[in-house]
C-alpha positions as CSV (number, residue, x, y, z in Angstrom):
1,X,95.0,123.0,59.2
2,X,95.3,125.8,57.0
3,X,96.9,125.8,53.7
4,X,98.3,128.3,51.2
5,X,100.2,127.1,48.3
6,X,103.0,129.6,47.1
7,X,104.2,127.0,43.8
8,X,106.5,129.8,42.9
9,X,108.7,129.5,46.3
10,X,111.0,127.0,47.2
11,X,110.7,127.4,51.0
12,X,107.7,126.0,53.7
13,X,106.5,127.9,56.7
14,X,104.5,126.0,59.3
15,X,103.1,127.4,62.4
16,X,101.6,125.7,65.5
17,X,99.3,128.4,67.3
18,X,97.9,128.4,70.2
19,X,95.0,130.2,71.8
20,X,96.8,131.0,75.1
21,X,99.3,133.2,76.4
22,X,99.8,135.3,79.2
23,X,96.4,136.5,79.7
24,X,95.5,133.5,81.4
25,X,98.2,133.9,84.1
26,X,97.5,134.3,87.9
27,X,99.6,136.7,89.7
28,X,102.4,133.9,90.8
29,X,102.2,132.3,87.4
30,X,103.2,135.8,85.6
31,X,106.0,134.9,82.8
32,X,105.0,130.9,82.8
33,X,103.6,131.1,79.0
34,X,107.0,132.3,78.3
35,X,108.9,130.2,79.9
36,X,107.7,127.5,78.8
37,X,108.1,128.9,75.7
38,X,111.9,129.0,76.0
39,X,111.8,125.0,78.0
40,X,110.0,123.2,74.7
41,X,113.5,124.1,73.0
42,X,115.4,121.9,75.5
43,X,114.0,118.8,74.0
44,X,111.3,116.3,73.4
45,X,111.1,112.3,73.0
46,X,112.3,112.5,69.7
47,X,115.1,115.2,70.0
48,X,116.1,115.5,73.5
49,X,118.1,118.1,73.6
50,X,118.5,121.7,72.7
51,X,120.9,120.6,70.3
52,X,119.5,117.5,68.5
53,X,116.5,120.5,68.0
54,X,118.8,123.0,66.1
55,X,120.8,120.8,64.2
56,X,117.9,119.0,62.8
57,X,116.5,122.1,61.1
58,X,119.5,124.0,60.8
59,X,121.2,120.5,59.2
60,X,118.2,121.4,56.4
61,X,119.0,125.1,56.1
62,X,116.3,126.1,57.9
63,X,114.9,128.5,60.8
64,X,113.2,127.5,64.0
65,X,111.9,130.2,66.4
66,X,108.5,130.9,68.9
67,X,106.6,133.7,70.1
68,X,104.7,134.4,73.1
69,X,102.1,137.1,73.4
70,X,99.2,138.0,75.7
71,X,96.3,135.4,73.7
72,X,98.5,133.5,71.4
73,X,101.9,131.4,71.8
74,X,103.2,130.6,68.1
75,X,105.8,127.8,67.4
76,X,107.0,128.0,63.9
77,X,109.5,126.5,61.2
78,X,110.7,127.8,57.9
79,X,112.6,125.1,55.8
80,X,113.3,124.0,52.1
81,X,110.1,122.7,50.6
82,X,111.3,119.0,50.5
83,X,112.1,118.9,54.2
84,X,108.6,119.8,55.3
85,X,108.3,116.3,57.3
86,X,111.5,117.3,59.3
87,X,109.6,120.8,60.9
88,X,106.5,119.1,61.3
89,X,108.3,116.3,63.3
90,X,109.9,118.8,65.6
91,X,107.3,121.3,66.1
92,X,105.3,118.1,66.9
93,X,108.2,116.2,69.4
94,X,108.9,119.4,71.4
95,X,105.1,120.8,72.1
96,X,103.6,117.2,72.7
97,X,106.9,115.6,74.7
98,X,108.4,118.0,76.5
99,X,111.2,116.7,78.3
100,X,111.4,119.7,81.1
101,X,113.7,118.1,83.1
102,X,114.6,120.7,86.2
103,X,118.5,120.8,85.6
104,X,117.2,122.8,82.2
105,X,114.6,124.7,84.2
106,X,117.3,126.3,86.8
107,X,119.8,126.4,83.6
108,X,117.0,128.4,81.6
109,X,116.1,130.6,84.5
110,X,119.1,132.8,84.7
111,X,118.5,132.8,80.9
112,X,114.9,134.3,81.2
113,X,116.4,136.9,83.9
114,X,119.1,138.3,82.0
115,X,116.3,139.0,78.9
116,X,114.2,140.9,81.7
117,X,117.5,142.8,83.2
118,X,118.7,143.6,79.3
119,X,115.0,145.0,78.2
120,X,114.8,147.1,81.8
121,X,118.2,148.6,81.1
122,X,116.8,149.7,77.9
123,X,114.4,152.7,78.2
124,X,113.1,153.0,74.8
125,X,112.0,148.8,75.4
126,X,111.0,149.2,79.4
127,X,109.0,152.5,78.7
128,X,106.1,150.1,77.1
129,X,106.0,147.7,80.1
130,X,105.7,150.8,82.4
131,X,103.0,152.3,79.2
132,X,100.7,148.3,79.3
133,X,100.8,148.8,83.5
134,X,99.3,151.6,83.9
135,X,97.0,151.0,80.5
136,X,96.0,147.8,82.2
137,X,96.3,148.3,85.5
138,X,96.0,145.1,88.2
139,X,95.3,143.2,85.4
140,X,97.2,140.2,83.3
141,X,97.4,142.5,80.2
142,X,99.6,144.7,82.1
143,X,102.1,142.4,83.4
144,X,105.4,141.6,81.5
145,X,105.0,138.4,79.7
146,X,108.2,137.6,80.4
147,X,107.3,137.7,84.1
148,X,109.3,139.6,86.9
149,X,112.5,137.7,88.6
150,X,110.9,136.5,91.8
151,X,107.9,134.8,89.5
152,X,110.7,133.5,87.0
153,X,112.8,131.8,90.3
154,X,109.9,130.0,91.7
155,X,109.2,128.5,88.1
156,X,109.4,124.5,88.7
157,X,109.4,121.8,85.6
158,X,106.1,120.3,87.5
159,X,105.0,123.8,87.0
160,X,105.6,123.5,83.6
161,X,104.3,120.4,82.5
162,X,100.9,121.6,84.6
163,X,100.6,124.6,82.5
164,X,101.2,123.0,79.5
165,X,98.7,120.2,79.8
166,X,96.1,122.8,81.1
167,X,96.4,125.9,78.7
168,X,97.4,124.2,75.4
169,X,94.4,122.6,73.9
170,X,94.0,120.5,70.9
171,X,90.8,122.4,70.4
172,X,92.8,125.4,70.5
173,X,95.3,124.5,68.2
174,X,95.7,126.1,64.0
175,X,98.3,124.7,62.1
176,X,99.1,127.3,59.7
177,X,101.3,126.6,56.6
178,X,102.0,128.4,53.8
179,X,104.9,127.9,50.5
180,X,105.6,125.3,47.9
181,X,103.5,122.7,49.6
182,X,101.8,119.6,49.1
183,X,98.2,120.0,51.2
184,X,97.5,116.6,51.4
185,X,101.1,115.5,52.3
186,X,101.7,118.0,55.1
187,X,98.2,116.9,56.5
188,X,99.3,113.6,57.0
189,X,102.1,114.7,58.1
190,X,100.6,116.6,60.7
191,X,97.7,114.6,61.9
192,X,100.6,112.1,62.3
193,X,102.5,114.5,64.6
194,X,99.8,115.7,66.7
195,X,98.0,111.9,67.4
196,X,97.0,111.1,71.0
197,X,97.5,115.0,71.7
198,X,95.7,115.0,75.3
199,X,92.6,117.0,75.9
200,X,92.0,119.0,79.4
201,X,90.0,121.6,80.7
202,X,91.2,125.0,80.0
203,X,90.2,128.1,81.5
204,X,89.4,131.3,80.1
205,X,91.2,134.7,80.1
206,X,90.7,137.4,82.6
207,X,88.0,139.3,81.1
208,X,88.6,143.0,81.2
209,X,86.8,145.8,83.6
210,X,84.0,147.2,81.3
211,X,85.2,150.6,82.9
212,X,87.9,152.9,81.7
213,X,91.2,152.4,83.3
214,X,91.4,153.7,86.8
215,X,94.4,155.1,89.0
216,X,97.1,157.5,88.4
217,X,96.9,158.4,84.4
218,X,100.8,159.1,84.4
219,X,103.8,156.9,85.8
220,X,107.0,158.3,85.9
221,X,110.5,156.4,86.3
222,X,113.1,158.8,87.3
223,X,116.7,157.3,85.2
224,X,119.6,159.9,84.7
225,X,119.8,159.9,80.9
226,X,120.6,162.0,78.8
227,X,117.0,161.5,76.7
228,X,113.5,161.1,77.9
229,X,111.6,158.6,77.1
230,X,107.5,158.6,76.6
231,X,104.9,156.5,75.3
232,X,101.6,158.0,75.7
233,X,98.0,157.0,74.2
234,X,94.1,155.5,74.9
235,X,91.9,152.4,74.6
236,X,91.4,151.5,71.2
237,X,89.4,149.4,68.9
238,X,89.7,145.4,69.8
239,X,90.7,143.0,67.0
240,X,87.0,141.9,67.1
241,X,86.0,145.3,66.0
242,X,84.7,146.2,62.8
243,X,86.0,149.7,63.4
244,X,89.7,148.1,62.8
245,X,90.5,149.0,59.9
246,X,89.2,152.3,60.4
247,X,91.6,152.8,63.4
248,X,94.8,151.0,61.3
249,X,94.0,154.5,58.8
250,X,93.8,157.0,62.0
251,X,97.3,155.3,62.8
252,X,99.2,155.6,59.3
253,X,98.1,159.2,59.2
254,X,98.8,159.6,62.9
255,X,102.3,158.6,62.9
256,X,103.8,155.6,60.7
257,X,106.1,155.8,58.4
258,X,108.3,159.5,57.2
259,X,104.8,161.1,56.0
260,X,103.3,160.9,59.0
261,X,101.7,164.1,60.7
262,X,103.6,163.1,63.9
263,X,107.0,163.0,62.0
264,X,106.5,165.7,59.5
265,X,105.5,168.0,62.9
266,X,107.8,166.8,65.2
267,X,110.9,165.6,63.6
268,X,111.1,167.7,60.6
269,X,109.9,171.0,61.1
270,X,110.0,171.5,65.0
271,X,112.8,169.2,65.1
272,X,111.6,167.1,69.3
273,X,112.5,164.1,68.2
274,X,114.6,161.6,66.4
275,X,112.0,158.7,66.9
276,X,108.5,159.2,67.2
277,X,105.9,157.4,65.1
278,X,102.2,155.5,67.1
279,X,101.1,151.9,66.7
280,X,98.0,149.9,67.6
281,X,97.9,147.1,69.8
282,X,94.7,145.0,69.9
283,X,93.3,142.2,72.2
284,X,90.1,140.0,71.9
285,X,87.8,142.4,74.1
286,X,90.0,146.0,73.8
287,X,93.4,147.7,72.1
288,X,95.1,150.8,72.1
289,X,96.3,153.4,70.0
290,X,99.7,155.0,71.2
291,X,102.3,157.2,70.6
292,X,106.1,156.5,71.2
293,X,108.6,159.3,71.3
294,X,112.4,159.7,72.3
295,X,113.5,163.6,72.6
296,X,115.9,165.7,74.9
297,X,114.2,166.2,78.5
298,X,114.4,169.4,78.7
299,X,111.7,169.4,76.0
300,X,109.4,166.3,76.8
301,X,106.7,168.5,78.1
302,X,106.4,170.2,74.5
303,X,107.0,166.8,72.7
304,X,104.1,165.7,74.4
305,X,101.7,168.5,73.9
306,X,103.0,168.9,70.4
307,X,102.0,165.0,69.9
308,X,98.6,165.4,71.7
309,X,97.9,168.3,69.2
310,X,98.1,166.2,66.4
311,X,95.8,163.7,68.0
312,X,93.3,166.1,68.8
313,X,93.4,167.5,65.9
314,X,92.3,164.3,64.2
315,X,89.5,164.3,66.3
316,X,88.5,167.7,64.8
317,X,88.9,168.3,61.6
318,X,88.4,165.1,58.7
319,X,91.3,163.9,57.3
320,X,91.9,165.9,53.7
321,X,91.2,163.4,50.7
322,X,94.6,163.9,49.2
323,X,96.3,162.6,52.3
324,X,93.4,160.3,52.7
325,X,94.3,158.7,49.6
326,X,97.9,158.3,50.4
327,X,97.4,157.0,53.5
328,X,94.7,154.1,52.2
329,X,97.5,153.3,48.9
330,X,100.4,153.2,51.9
331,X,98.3,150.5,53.9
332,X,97.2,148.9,50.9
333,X,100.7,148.4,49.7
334,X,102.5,147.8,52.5
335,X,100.5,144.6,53.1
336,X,101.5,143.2,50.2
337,X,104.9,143.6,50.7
338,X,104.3,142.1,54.0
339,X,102.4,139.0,52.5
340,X,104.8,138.3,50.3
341,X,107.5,135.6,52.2
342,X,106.3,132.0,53.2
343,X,106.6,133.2,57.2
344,X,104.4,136.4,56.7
345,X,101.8,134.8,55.1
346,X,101.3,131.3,57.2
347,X,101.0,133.9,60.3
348,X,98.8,136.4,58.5
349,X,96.4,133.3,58.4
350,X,97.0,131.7,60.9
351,X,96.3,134.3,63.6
352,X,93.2,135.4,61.9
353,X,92.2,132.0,62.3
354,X,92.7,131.7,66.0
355,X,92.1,134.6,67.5
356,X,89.0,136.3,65.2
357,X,87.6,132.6,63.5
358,X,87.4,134.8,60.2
359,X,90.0,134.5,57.6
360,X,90.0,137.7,55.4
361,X,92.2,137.8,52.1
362,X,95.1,140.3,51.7
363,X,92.0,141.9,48.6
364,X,89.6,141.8,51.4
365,X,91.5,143.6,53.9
366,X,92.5,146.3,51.2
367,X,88.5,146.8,50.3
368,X,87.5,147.3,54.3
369,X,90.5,149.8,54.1
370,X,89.9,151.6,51.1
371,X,86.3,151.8,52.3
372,X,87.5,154.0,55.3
373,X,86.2,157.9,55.2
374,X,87.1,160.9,56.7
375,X,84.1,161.1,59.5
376,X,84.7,157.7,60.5
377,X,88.3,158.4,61.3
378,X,87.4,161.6,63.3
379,X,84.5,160.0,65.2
380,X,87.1,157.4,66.0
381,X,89.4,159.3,67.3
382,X,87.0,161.7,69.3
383,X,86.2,158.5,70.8
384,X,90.0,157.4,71.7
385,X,90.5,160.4,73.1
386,X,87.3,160.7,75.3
387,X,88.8,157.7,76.8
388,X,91.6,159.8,78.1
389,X,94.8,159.4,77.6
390,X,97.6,158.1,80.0
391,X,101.3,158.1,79.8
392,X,104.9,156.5,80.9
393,X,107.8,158.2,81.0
394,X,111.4,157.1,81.9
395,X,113.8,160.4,82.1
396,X,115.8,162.7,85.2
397,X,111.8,163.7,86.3
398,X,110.6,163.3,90.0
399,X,106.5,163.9,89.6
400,X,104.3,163.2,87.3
401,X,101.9,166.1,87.8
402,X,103.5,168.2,84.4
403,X,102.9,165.3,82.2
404,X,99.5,165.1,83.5
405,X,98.8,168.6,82.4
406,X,100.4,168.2,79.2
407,X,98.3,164.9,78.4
408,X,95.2,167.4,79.3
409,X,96.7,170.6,78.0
């Protein structure tokens, strides 16, 4: 278990996280990590319904939520510091005595396809489903964790309660907690909760091709709307990688926040866009680095060649040392405004914990970040972009050979 006391708060955040997700997934099992995800909430031994759950940490003015990504499946609780035992309790009822009983399974179903119907309806959410396929093509890491409808329908609770037993391991377990906390207390408490927690053979995630991504480099979904949308970008530097925080630089420069080359270019002075900013995503063995954009069809082919430009240009000429500077101080500071509530911080440490085995402190990250030069970043991008870059794009478009040339223009 990890611990980090926050005496000044008067709130607990505990997080049970797994080292599984929807990596792991065979083809006809696509969406089961999330699924079950939404099934745990039904009810356990202890709280047996969906109900009895919510009203026991809601009764204490608390929050109760999960998450499901591609290596890591997090259950977590946020209550007032003197009702610690009653999260711990659930957390522990629902992932170690799952009821799944089937009448919730075809209940929750419809549930699950309505969440997949509502994200495909929205372009600006779908475009980065379309944007992990072709990144990760016939692979897990492209798939939707939420799964497709026909894999959702053929979901059973047997299914469940397999998956479960098989994928979430003691040994893969962190219990993160963070606020005005007793350590020793919540320990107890927790070895308490998770006693007799059965252990199984697992099985590992599908490792990655150690080629480039192959296939077509652009997928186009042709929507009548009246604004295209595009996410375009490359592999990137893995969570494992040293060259990191190196790449978390490239990306504040690149395109986060209103001082951004890709806003200040784009948005403000050539006015393509109302939303464009890039974001990293990172997995155990690779990551990306990509750009998101939402502009008027007419002028996604510019958009995408003004965006591109910026990239390249990164890959050229070193970052100047004034905007260097800001861009270190803007990362710097906007993790500690992160780190700052009971919930930011138990993930922050937690998810280190499981997914890298090294726990770095908020002044350790700041030192790798502030260590960051202007070569590094441009050898990093060079190497993004050599790569190559591929693209989704939903928008009135019928072939994807344009956005081809733009991405290589």
């Amino acid at each position: 278990m990890l611990a980090a006391p926050m005496r000044e708060r008067a709130s607990v955040s505990i997080a049970f996280m797994f080292g599984t997700g929807s990596r792991v997934e065979k083809p006809d099992e696509c969406g089961l990590a999330h699924f079950i995800e939404h099934m745990v909430f039904k009810g356990g031994a202890a709280y047996p319904t969906a109900r009895r759950i919510s009203e026991a940490i809601e009764g204490v003015g608390g929050t109760i939520n999960a998450s499901t990504d591609r290596e890591a499946t997090i259950f977590w609780a946020k209550v007032p510091a003197d009702r610690v035992d009653v999260a711990v309790a659930v957390l522990g009822d629902m992932l170690l005595s799952p009821c799944f009983r089937e009448e919730d399974v075809e209940r929750e179903r419809q549930v699950v396809i309505e969440e997949l119907r509502m994200y495909e309806d929205s372009p600006q959410d779908h475009v980065h489903t379309l944007f992990d396929a072709i990144m990760w093509p016939d692979h897990p890491l492209g798939w939707d964790v939420a799964g497709t409808e026909a894999t959702v329908t053929s979901f059973t609770a047997a299914d469940c309660r397999r998956h479960l037993r098989r994928h979430y391991q003691g040994r893969d377990l962190v219990v993160s907690v963070a606020g005005a906390l007793d350590t020793d207390r919540v320990a107890e408490l927790v070895t308490g909760a998770l006693a007799g927690w059965p252990v199984h053979e697992g099985s590992a995630a599908v490792p990655l091709p150690a080629a480039d991504p192959t296939g077509a480099a652009v997928s186009v979904l042709d929507r009548r709307a009246g604004q295209a949308n595009i996410v375009l970008g490359a592999r990137a530097p893995s969570y494992r990688d040293e060259r990191r925080f190196t790449a978390d630089i490239l990306n504040v420069v690149l395109g986060e926040g209103m001082s951004s080359r890709l806003f200040l270019e784009l948005r403000e002075e050539r006015a393509l866009a109302y939303d464009v900013h890039s974001f990293l995503t990172r997995v155990a063995d690779s990551g990306t680095l990509a750009i998101s954009l939402g502009c008027e069809p007419k002028r996604a082919l510019v958009a995408i060649r003004a965006a591109v430009d910026e990239l390249r240009r990164l890959a050229t000429d070193p970052v100047p040392a004034a905007e260097l500077e800001r861009a270190k101080e803007y990362a710097r500071g906007r993790l500690s405004v992160q780190l700052e509530s009971t919930s930011a911080l138990c993930n922050h440490l937690g998810q280190q914990e499981l997914l890298t085995g090294e726990i770095l402190l908020a002044e350790d990250i700041a030192e790798r970040l502030v260590g960051v030069d202007a070569e590094a970043i441009r050898s990093l991008a060079a190497d993004i972009l050599g790569g190559g870059l591929r693209a989704a794009v939903i928008g009135p478009f019928r072939k994807p050979d344009p956005f081809l040339e733009a991405l290589n223009a």
